[in-house]
KEZAVO-187785 format. One record per residue (C-alpha): y, x, z; residue in three letters; residue number from 1. Coordinates in steps of 0.2 Angstrom, whole numbers. Each point is the difference from the previous one (the first is absolute). Example, Ala and Ser with C-alpha at 12.3 -4.5 7.8 and 13.67 -1.06 7.14 Angstrom:
BEGIN
+-------+-------+-------+-----+-----+
|     v |     u |     w |  aa |   i |
+-------+-------+-------+-----+-----+
|   -22 |    62 |    39 | ALA |   1 |
|    17 |     6 |    -3 | SER |   2 |
+-------+-------+-------+-----+-----+
% end
This chain:
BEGIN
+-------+-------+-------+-----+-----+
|     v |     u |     w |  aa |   i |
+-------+-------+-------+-----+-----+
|   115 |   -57 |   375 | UNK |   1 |
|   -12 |   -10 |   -10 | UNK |   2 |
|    -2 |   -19 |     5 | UNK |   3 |
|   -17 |    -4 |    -2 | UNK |   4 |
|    -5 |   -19 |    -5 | UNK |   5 |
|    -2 |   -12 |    16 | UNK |   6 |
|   -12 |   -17 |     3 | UNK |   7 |
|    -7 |    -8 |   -14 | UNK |   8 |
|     8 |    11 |   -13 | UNK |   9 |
|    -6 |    17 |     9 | UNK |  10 |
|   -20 |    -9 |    -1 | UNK |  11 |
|     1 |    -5 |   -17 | UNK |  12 |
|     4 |    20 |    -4 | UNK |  13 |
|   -12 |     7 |    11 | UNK |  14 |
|   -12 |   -11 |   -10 | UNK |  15 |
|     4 |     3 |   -16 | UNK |  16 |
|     3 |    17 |     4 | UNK |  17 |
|   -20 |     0 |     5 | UNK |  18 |
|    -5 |   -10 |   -14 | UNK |  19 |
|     4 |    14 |   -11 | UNK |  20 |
|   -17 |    10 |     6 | UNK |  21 |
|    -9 |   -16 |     3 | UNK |  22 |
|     2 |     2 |    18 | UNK |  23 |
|    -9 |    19 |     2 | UNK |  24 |
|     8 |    18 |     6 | UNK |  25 |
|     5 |     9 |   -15 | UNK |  26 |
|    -6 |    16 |     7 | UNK |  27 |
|   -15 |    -5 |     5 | UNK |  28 |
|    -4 |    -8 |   -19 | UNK |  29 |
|     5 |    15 |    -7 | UNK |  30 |
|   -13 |     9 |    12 | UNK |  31 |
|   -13 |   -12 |    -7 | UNK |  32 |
|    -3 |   -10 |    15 | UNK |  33 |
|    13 |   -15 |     2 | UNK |  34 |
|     5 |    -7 |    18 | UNK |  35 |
|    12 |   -12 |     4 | UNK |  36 |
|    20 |     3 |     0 | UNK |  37 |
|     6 |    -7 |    15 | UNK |  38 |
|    17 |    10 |    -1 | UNK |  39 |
|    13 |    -1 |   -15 | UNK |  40 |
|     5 |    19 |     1 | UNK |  41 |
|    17 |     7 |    -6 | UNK |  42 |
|    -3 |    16 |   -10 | UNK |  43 |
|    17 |     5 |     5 | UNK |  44 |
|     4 |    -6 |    18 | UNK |  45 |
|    16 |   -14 |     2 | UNK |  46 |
|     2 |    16 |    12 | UNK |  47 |
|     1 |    11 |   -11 | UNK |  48 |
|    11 |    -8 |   -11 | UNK |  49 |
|   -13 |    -7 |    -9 | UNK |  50 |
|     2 |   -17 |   -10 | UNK |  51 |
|    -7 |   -14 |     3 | UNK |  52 |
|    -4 |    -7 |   -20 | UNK |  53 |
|   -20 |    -2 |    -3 | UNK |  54 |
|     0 |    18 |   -10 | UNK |  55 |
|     2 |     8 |    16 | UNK |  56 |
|   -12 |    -7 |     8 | UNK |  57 |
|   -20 |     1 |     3 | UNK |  58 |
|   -14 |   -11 |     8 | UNK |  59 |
|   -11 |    11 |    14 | UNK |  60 |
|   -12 |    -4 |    11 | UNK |  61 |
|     4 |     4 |    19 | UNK |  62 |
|    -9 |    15 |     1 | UNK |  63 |
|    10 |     9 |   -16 | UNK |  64 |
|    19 |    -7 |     6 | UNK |  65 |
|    -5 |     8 |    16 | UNK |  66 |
|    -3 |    14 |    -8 | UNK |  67 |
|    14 |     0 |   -14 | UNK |  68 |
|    12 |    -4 |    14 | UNK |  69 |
|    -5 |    15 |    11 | UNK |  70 |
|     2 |    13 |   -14 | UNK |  71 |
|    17 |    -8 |    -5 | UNK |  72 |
|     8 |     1 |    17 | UNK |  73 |
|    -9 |    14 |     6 | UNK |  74 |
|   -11 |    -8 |    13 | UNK |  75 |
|   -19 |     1 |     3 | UNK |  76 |
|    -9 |   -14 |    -2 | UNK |  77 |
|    -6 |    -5 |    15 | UNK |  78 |
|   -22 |    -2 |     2 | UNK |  79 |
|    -7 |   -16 |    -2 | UNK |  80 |
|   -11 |    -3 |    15 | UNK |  81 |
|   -15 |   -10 |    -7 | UNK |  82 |
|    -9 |   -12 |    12 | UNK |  83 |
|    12 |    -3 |    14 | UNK |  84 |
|    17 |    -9 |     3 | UNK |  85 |
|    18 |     7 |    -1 | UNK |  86 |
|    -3 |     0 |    19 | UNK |  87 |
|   -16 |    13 |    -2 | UNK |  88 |
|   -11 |   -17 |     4 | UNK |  89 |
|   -17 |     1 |   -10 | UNK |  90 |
|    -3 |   -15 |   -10 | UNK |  91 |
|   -16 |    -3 |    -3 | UNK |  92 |
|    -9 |   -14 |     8 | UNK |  93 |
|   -15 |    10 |     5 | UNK |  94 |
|     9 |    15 |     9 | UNK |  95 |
|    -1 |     0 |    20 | UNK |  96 |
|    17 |    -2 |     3 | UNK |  97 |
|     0 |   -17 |   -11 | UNK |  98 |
|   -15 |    -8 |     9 | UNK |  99 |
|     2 |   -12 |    14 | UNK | 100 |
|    -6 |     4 |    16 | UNK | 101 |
|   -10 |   -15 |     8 | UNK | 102 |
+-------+-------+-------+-----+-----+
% end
């Protein structure tokens, strides 16, 4: 098993790991419209037996590692519910539901 960097020394390779594209999803930059990486991916899963050095790795917004991760292990990924909490709560302030009753 692969022992991944804990604490400080795990942050400092996440970051340099992101600073490589600046911070931005490498599939989205090369769709020609760059969003944020929030997720260091590995291109071969640790649980796949995948290494975890920095050329086998990728930065991806949330939206692409759900989707990568889903085709590698065979799942769906699951819909992504706009406007409501995890609970099925709408959020905006203006819908009935959020409004206080006097």
């Amino acid at each position: 098993m692969v022992e991944r960097l804990r604490g400080s020394a795990g942050v400092a390779q996440r970051r340099r790991r992101l600073a490589r594209t600046h911070g931005l999803c490498e599939m989205c930059l090369a769709a020609g419209r760059p969003e944020i990486a929030t997720v260091v991916d590995h291109i071969v899963p640790l649980a796949l037996g995948g290494s975890d050095e920095d050329s086998n790795t990728r930065n991806l917004c949330g939206a692409h590692h759900l989707e990568v991760t889903a085709e590698q292990f065979g799942h769906r990924a699951p819909i992504k519910a706009r406007g409501v909490s995890r609970s099925g709560r709408p959020t905006a302030p203006d819908h009935p539901w959020n409004q206080r009753r006097d």
